[in-house]
SEVO-158412 format. One record per residue (C-alpha): z, x, y. Coordinates in Angstrom, 2 decimals, m for minus. Layout:
N
zz,xx,yy
Z,X,Y
...
***
This chain:
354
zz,xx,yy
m32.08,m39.68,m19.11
m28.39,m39.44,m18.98
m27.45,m42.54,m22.25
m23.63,m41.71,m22.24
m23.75,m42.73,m18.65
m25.86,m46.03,m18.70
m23.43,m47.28,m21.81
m20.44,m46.73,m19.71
m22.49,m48.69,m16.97
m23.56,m51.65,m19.59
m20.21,m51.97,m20.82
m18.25,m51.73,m17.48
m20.87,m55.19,m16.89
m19.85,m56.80,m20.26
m16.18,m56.05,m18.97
m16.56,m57.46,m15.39
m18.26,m60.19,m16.67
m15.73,m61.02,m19.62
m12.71,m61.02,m16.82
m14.62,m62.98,m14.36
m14.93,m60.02,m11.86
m13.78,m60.77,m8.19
m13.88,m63.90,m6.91
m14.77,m65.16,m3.34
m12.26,m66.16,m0.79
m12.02,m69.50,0.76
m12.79,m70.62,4.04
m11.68,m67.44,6.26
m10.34,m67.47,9.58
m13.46,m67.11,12.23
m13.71,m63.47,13.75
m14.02,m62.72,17.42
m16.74,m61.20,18.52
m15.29,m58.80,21.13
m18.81,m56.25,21.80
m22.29,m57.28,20.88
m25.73,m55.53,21.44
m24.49,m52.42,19.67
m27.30,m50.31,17.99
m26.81,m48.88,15.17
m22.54,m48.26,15.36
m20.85,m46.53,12.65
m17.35,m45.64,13.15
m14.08,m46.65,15.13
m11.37,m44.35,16.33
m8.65,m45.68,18.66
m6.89,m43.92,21.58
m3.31,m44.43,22.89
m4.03,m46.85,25.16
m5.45,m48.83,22.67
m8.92,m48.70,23.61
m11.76,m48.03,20.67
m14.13,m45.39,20.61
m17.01,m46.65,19.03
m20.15,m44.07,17.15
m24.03,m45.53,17.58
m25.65,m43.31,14.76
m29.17,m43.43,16.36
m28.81,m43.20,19.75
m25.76,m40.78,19.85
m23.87,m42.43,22.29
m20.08,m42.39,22.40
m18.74,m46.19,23.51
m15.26,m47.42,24.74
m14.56,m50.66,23.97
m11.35,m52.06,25.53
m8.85,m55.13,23.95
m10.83,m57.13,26.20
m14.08,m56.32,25.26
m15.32,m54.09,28.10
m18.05,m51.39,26.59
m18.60,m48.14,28.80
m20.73,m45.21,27.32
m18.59,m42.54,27.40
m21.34,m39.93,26.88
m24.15,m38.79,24.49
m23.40,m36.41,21.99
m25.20,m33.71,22.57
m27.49,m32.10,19.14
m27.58,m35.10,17.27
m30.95,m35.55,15.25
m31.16,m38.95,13.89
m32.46,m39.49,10.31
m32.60,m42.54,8.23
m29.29,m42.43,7.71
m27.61,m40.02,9.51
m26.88,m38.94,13.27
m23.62,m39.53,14.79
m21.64,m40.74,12.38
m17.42,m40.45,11.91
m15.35,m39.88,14.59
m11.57,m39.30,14.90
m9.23,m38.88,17.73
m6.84,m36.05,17.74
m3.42,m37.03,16.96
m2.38,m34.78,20.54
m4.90,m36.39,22.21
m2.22,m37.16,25.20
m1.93,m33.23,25.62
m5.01,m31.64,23.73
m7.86,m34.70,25.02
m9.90,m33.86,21.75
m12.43,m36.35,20.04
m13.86,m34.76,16.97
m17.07,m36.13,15.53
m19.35,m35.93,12.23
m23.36,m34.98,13.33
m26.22,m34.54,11.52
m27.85,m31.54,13.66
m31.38,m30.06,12.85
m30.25,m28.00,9.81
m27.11,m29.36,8.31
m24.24,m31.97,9.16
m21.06,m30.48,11.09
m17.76,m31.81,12.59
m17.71,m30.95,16.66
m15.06,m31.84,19.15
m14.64,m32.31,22.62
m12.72,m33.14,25.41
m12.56,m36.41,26.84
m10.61,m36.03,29.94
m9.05,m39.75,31.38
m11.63,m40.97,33.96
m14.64,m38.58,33.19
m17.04,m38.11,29.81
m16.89,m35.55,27.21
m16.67,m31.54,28.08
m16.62,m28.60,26.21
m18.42,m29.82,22.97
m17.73,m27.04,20.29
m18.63,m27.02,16.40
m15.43,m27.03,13.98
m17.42,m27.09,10.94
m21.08,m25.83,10.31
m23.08,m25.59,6.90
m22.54,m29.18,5.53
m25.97,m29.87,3.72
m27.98,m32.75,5.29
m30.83,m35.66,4.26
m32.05,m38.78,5.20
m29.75,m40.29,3.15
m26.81,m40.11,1.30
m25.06,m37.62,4.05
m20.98,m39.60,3.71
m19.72,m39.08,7.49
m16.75,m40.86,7.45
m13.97,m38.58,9.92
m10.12,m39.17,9.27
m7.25,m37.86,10.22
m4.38,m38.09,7.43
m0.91,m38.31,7.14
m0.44,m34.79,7.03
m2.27,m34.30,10.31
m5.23,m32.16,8.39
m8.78,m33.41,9.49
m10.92,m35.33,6.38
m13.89,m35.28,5.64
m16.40,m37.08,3.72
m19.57,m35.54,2.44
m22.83,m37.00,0.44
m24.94,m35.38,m2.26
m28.13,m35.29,0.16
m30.05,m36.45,m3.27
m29.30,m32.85,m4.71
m28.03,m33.24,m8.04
m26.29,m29.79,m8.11
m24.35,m30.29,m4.84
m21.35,m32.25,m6.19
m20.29,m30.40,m8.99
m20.38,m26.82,m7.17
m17.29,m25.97,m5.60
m19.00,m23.23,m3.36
m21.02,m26.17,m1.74
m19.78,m28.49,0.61
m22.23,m31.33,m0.55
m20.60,m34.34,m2.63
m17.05,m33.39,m1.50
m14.03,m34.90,0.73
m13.11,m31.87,2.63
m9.55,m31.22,4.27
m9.00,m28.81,6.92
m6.96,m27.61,9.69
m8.21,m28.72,13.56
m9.78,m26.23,14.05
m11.81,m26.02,11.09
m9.79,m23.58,8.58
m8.95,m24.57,5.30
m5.73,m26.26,4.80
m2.80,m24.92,3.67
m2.38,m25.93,m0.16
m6.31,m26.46,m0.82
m7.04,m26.23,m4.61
m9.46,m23.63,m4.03
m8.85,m20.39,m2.13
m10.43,m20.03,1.32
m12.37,m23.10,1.01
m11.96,m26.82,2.68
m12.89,m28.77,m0.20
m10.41,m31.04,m1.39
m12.01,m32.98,m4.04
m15.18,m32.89,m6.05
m18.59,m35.05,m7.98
m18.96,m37.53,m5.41
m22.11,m39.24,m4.68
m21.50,m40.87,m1.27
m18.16,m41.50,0.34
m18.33,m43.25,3.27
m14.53,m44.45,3.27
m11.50,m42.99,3.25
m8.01,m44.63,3.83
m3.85,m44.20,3.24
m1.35,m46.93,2.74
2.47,m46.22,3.51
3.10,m44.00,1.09
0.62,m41.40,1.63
m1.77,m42.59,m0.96
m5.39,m41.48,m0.31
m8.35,m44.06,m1.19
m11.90,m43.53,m0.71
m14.93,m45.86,m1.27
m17.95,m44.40,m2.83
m22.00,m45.74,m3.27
m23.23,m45.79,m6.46
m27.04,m45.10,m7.72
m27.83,m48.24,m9.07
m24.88,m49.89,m11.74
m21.27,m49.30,m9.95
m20.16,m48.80,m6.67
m16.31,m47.44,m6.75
m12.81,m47.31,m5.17
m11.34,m44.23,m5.92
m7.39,m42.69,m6.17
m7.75,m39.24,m4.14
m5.86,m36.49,m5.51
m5.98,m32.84,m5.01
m8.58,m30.99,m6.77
m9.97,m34.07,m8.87
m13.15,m33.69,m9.92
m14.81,m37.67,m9.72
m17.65,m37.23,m12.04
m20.71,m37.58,m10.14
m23.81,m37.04,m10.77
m22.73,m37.17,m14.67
m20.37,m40.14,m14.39
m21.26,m43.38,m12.44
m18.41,m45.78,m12.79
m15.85,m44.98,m15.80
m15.88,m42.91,m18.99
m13.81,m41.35,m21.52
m14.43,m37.66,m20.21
m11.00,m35.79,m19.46
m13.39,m33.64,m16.77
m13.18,m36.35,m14.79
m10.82,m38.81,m12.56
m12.36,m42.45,m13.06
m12.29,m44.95,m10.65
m9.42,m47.04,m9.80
m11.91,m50.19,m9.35
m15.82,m50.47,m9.48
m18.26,m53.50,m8.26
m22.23,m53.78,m8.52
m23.81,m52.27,m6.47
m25.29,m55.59,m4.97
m21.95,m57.12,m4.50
m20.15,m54.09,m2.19
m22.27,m50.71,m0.84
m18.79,m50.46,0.58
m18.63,m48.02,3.39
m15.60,m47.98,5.87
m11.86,m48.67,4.68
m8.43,m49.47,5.57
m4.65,m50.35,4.51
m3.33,m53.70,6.01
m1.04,m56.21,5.06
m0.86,m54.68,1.50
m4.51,m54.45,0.83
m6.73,m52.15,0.76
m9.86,m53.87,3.48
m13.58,m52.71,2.52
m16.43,m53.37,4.57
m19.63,m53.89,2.13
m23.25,m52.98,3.72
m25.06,m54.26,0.58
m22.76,m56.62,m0.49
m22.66,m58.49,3.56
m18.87,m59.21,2.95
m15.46,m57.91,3.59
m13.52,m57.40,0.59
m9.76,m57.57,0.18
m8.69,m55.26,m2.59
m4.48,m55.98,m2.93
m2.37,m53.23,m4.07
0.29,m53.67,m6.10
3.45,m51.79,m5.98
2.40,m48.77,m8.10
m0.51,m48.44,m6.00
m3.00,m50.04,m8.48
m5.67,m52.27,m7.24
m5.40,m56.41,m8.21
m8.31,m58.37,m7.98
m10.42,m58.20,m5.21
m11.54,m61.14,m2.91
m14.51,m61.41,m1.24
m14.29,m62.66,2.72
m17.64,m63.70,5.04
m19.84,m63.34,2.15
m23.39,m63.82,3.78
m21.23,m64.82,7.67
m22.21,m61.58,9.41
m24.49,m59.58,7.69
m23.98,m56.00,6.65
m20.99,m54.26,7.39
m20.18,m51.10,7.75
m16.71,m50.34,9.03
m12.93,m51.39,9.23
m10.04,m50.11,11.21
m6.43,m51.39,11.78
m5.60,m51.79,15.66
m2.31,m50.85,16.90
m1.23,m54.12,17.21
m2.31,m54.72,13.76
m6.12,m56.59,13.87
m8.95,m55.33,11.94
m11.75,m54.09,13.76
m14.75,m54.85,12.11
m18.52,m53.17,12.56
m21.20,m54.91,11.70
m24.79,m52.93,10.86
m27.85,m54.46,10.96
m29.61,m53.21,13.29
m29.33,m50.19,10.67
m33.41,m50.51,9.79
m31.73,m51.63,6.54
m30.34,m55.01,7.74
m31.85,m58.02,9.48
m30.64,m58.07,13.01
m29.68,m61.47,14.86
m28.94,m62.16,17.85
m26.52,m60.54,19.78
m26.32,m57.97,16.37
m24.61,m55.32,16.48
m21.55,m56.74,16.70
m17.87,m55.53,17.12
m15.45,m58.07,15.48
m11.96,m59.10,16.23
m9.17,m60.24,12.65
m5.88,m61.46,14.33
m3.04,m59.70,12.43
m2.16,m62.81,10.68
m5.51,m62.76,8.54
m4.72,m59.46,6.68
m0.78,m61.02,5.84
m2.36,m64.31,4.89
m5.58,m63.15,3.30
***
């Protein structure tokens, strides 16, 4: 049993508790529902137009979802196996998409996860799927997925410690990692290890990953049972896991910028808006507004919809400024209303006034 890293846990609670920890919003602006009946959806990427592609983990299928609502599949990914908690997962739209038509995509396939692309010519479904990225180790559980691309136009990626506890801390394996690559799948230019595509080290579960203006990289991470965390990305930082959950006084490792419990967040997708980070909690069945101050440090965060929608499992800014919200409970973790899942509509306005 690991002591050092239950104190840290005990006295990160005494801490949160002494402070008052984060404290719930008040009455929120109601969200749109703009797509309901989705099963299972797990990620947003928009396209030029402004239309959303939209991920169903368990059935596989690609949606488009327009500003006003309309939902066409735009194809089933083909090789997806779906798991407990994996199967199509991230997605992310090539920033040439007007000349290139790319959609790339994070699977969980019968022997490991990998990032695919294909084309998605205007008027037709997707062609030409190809793998990018084989050899990412896969579970039920615990597999990250989230599919960004970053200011730097390299493709992230975020990668779980499939429940192996040697995974996160071994640079040679691409388990318990946010990896950074080229589009096609080479490592980037200026990756801290030679040859290789990871980018940063010991996480557990990263399902998040986000950028505010000034190229600042946050990512939002599960926790085993005491702290879930918002981490400060930076090249080649090693974030602790599986010997560090939450903070501790270990140079090895980069601690977290902010941490919850685990019952309050499970936070999964992320985004920059209005000068807040926006951090959609499965567990937790809230949206939480983490503001940033100037320096990039995290204030106190504020809980939105606590309990209003259920479990939810991604945000995204719109172009014209909205958050797109997923909800997830048809998930076989959540309890599923009716109409669930849903695809929810923030006017602009809530993330400057929030």
């Amino acid at each position: 049993m690991n002591f050092g890293r239950i104190a840290v846990a005990l006295l990160c609670v005494l801490v949160s508790a002494l402070s008052g920890g984060a404290v719930a919003a008040h009455a929120d602006t109601p969200a749109r529902t703009i797509a309901q009946g989705l099963h299972s959806p797990w990620a947003i990427a928009f396209l030029p137009g402004g239309d959303a592609l939209v991920t169903e983990r368990d059935t596989a299928r690609l949606l488009r979802v327009t500003t006003a609502g309309a939902v066409t599949v735009v194809g089933v990914v083909p090789g997806v196996v779906p798991r407990p908690q994996g199967g199509l997962l991230g997605v992310a739209v090539s920033p040439r998409f007007s000349t290139d038509r790319y959609v790339y995509a994070f699977v969980s396939a019968a022997q490991d996860n990998r990032i695919v692309r294909f084309r998605y010519p205007e008027g037709t479904g997707i062609t030409g799927i190809e793998t990018v990225l084989a050899g990412i180790p896969v579970a039920d559980a615990a597999n990250g997925g989230r599919l960004k691309f970053g200011p730097d136009g390299m493709l992230y990626a975020t990668t779980g410690f499939n429940f192996r506890l040697e995974f996160a801390q071994n640079p040679g394996s691409l388990g318990g990692k946010i990896l950074r690559m080229t589009p096609d799948g080479r490592p980037a230019p200026g990756n801290p290890f030679p040859g290789s595509v990871v980018w940063t080290l010991g996480h557990r579960n990263v399902e998040g990953l986000a950028w505010d203006p000034y190229g600042r990289a946050y990512a939002t991470e599960f926790g085993e049972a005491a702290f879930d965390e918002l981490n400060r990305i930076r090249r080649g930082h090693n974030y602790g896991w599986p010997h560090v959950e939450g903070s501790a006084a270990d140079p090895r490792f980069t601690n977290p910028e902010l941490t919850w419990r685990t019952g309050d967040a499970s936070p999964s997708g992320v985004a920059f808006a209005g000068g807040s980070l926006w951090v959609a909690g499965l567990g937790g069945e809230r949206l939480w507004q983490v503001p940033l101050g100037a320096n990039g440090r995290p204030g106190t965060p504020v809980a939105h919809f606590v309990g209003t929608h259920g479990r939810m499992r991604e945000v995204v800014v719109a172009p014209d400024g909205a958050l797109w919200v997923l909800t997830s409970n048809t998930d076989g973790i959540g309890v599923a209303r009716a109409g669930d899942d849903r695809l929810l509509v923030l006017p602009a306005d809530f993330t400057r006034g929030g």
